[in-house]
C-alpha positions in Angstrom: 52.3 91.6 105.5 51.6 92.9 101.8 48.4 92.7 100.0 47.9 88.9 98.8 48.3 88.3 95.1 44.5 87.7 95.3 43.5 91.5 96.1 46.7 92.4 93.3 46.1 90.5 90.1 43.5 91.8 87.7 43.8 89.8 84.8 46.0 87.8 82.3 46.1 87.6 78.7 47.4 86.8 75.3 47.8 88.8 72.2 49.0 86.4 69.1 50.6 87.3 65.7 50.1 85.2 63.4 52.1 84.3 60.2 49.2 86.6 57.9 50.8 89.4 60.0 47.6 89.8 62.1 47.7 90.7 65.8 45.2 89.2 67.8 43.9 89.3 70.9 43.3 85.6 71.7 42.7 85.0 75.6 41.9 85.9 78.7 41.5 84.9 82.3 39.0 86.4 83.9 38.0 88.8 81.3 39.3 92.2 79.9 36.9 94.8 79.2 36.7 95.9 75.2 38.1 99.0 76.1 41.2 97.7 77.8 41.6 94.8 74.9 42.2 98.4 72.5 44.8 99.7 74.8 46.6 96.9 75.2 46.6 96.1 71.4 48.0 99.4 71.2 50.6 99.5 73.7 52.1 95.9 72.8 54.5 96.1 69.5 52.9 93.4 67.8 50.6 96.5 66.1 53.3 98.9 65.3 54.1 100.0 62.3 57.9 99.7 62.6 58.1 96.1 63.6 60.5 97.3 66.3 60.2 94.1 69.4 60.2 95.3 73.0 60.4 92.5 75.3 58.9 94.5 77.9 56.4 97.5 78.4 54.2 99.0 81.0 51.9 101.3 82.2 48.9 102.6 84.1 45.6 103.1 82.6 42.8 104.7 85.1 44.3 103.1 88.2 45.5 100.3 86.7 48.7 99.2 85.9 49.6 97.1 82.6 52.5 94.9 82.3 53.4 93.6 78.8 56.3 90.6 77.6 56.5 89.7 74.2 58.8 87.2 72.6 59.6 85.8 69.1 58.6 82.3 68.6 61.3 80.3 67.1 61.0 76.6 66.3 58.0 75.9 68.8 56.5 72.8 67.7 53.3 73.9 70.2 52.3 77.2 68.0 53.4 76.6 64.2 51.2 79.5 63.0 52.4 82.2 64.9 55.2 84.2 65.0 55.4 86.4 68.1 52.8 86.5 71.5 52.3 89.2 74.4 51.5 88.2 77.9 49.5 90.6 79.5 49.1 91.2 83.0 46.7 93.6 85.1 47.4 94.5 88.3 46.8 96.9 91.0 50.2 98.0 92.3 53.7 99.1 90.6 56.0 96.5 90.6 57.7 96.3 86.9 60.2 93.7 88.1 58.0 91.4 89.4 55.4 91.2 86.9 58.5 90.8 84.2 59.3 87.8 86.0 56.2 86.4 86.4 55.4 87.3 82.8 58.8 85.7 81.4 57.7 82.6 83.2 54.0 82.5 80.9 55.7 83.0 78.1 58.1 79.6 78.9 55.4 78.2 79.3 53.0 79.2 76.5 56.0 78.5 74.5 56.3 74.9 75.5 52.5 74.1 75.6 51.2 76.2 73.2 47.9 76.6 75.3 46.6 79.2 77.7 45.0 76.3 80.2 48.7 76.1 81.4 49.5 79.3 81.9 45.8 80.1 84.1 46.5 77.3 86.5 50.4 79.3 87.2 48.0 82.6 87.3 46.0 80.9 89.6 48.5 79.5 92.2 49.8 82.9 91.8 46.8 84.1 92.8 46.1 81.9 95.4 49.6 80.8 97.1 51.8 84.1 95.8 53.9 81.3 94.3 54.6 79.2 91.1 56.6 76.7 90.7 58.3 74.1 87.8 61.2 72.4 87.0 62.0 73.5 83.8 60.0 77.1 83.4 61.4 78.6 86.5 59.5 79.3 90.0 58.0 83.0 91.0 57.6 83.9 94.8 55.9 87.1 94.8 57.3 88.5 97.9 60.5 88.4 97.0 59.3 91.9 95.3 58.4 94.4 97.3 56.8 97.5 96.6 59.7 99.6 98.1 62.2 97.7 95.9 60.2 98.8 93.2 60.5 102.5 94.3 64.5 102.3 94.4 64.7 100.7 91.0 65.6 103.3 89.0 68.7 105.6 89.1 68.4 109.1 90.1 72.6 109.7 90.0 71.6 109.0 86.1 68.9 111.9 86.4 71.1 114.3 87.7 73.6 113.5 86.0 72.0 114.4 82.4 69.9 117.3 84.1 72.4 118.4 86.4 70.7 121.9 88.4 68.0 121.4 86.4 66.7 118.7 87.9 65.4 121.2 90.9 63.0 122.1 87.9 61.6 118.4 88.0 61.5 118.4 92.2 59.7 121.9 92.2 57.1 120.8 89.7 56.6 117.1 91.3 56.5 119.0 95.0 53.7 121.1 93.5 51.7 118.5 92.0 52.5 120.0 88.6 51.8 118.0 85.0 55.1 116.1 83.9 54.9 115.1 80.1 58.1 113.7 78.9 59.6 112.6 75.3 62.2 110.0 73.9 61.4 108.1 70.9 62.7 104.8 72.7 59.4 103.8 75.0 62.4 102.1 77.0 64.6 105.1 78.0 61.0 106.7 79.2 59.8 103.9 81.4 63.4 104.1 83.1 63.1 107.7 83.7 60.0 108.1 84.3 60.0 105.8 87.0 62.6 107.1 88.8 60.9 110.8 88.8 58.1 110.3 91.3 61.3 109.4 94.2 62.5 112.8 94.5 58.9 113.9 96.5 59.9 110.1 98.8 58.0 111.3 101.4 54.9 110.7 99.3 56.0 107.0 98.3 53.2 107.6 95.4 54.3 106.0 92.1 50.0 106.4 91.4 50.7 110.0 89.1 53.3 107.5 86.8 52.1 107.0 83.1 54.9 105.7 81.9 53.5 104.9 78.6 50.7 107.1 77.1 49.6 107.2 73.3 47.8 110.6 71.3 44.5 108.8 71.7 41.1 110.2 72.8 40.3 107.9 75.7 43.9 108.4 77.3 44.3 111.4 77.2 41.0 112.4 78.5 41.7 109.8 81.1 45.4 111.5 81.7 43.5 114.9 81.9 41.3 114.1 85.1 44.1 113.3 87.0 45.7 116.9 89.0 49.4 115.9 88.6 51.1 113.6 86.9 53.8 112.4 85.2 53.4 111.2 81.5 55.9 109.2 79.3 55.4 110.1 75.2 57.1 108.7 72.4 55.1 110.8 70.0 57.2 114.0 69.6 53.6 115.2 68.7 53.2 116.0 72.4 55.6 118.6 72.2 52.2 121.1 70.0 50.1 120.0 72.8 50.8 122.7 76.2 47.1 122.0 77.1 49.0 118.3 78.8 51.6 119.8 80.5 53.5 122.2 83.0 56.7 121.2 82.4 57.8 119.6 79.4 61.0 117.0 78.8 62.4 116.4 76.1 64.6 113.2 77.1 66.2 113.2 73.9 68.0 116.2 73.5 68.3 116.7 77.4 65.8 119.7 77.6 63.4 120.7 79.9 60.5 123.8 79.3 57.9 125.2 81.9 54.9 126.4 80.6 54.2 129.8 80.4 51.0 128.9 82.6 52.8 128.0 85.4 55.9 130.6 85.4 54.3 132.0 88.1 54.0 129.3 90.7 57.8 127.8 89.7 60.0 131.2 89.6 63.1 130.1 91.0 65.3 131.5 93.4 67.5 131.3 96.6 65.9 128.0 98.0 66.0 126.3 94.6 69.1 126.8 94.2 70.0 125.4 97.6 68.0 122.3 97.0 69.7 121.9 93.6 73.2 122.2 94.8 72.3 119.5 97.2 71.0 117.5 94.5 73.5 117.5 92.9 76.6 116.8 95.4 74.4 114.3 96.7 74.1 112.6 93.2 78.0 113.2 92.2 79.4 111.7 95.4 80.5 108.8 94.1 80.5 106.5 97.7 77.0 107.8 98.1 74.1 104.8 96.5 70.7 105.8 94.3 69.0 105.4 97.9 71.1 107.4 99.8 70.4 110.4 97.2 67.2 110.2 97.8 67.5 110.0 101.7 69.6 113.0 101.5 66.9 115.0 99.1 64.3 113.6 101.6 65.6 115.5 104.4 65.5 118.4 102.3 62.0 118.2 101.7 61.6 117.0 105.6 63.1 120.2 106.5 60.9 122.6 104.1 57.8 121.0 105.2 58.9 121.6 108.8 59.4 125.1 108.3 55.4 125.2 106.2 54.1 122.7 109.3 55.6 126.1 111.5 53.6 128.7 109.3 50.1 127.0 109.7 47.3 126.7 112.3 44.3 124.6 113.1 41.1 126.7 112.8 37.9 126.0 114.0 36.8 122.5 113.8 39.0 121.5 110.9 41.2 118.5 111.2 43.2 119.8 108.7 46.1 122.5 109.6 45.5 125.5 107.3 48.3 127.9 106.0 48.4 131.2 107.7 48.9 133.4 104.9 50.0 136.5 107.7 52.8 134.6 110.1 53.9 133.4 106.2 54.5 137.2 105.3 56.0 138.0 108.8 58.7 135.7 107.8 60.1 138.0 105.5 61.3 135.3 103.0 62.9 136.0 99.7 59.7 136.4 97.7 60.8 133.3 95.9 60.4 131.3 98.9 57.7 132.4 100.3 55.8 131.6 96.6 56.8 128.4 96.9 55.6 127.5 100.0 52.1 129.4 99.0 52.2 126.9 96.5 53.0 124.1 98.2 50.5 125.0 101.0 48.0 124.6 97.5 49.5 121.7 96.7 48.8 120.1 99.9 45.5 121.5 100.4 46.8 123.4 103.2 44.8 126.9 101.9 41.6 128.7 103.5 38.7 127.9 101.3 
């Protein structure tokens, strides 16, 4: 049985704009620290510049995920003053699709009653029962998401299909626990990618290193910077003049990917990437083959070379954990590609002698 709603749900607010032109935060149930009020300000569209409306956003700010709906009000006779909200939810896990759902059903009904008291008891059956239900606004069951759904959203076939060998580059760096940072202009065609990136290491099932939607601000990116690896969604080509963020570095919009000269080293390239990028990419071109069964087959993959580091380590005195031993590794006489790779992967994994 998944986590009730209860351990799940953070909080739930409202950001107004009103017909001055002001965005506002206006509500919230049960309360939103000043610091996270900022954030969210900033990562709803009600205080951009360019006036540009996206319906949905989200993110994950120190452990926490954000999930953000805003709509136009047109001819509500419940909210005369304003002209556009945001319904913000907090939660603790990654589930996009269900918290747009549950959002797009706050916003019916903010829409139709014009006051939040309606909207915290749906948040609190939610809370309580997992469920919300109403005639007219629509009824939410929240385990008709789950977290694994979530996972197999996104479309790796579209990955590798823009990135084509390259996209090895992306496995490599996530398999080492490398920085991401990636750029598009369109916060929508970052959250889609970016999403989708943390399935190619599957056997890790951690979508935790996602930040799908980070801003040049102090707070966030010192937030960003104590975590080891991580993947990072920009839509400030800014970014791009700032190497101390990342390893590897995407530009989404012109389809181009850059390693850092810091970590050359640890992601040289050779005999086994190329393998794994092959099989990438039949995989992802067979046309009979689904999103899932892509990453199944790049699963095995990465089964297999775990196997083969699992082989190459030992269990010294006392320690639960197996360590890497750096001489059986040399005895193996790999291509000295390989054989980097899985030294670094051993790091990754904390698999090294201290």
């Amino acid at each position: 049985m998944a986590e009730p709603e209860a351990q799940l749900l953070l909080a739930v607010g409202l950001i107004e704009k009103d017909t001055n032109g002001d965005a506002l935060w206006v509500w919230c149930y049960p309360s939103v620290t000043a610091e996270l009020r900022s954030l969210l300000l900033r990562k709803c569209c009600l205080t951009d510049e360019n006036k540009l409306l996206h319906t949905f956003v989200f993110g994950q700010y120190k452990r926490s995920w954000f999930y953000i709906t805003t709509v136009e009000v047109q001819d509500s006779p419940a909210l005369k003053k304003v002209t556009h909200f945001s319904i913000v939810l907090m939660a603790k896990d990654f589930n996009p699709e269900k918290y747009a759902a549950f959002t797009r059903i706050l916003c019916r009904i903010y829409l139709k009653h014009g006051s939040p008291v309606k909207m915290m008891e749906s948040y609190i059956a939610v809370l309580t029962k997992g469920i919300c239900q109403s005639e007219e606004n629509g009824s939410f069951l929240s385990k008709d998401f789950d977290a694994r759904k979530a996972y197999l959203a996104g479309s790796i076939k579209d990955i590798v299909s823009q990135f084509g060998m390259e996209t090895v580059i992306l496995y490599t760096a996530l398999m080492l626990k490398k920085r991401i940072v990636v750029y598009h202009p369109r916060i929508e065609a970052i959250q889609e990618f970016t999403r989708t990136l943390p399935a190619l290491v599957w056997h890790r099932q951690d979508w935790s290193i996602l930040h799908s939607y980070v801003h040049l601000n102090e707070e966030e990116v010192e937030a960003l910077k104590a975590c080891t690896g991580y993947i990072a969604g920009f839509t400030d080509s800014e970014v791009n003049s700032r190497p101390d963020l990342y390893d590897v570095y995407v530009n989404l919009a012109d389809s181009e990917i850059t390693i850092s000269p810091v970590v050359k080293e640890a992601m040289t390239m050779g005999k086994l990437h190329k393998e794994i990028g092959q099989l990438i990419v039949q995989s992802a071109e067979d046309p009979d083959k689904s999103d899932s069964q892509v990453i199944k087959d790049i699963s095995l993959k990465t089964k297999e070379i775990l196997a083969t580091l699992a082989s190459l380590t030992e269990v010294s005195d006392g320690n639960e954990k197996p360590t890497l031993n750096s001489e059986a590794l040399k005895q193996k006489r790999f291509p000295p590609a390989t054989e980097n790779f899985l030294f670094h992967l051993a790091a990754a994994e904390q698999m090294l002698k201290i």
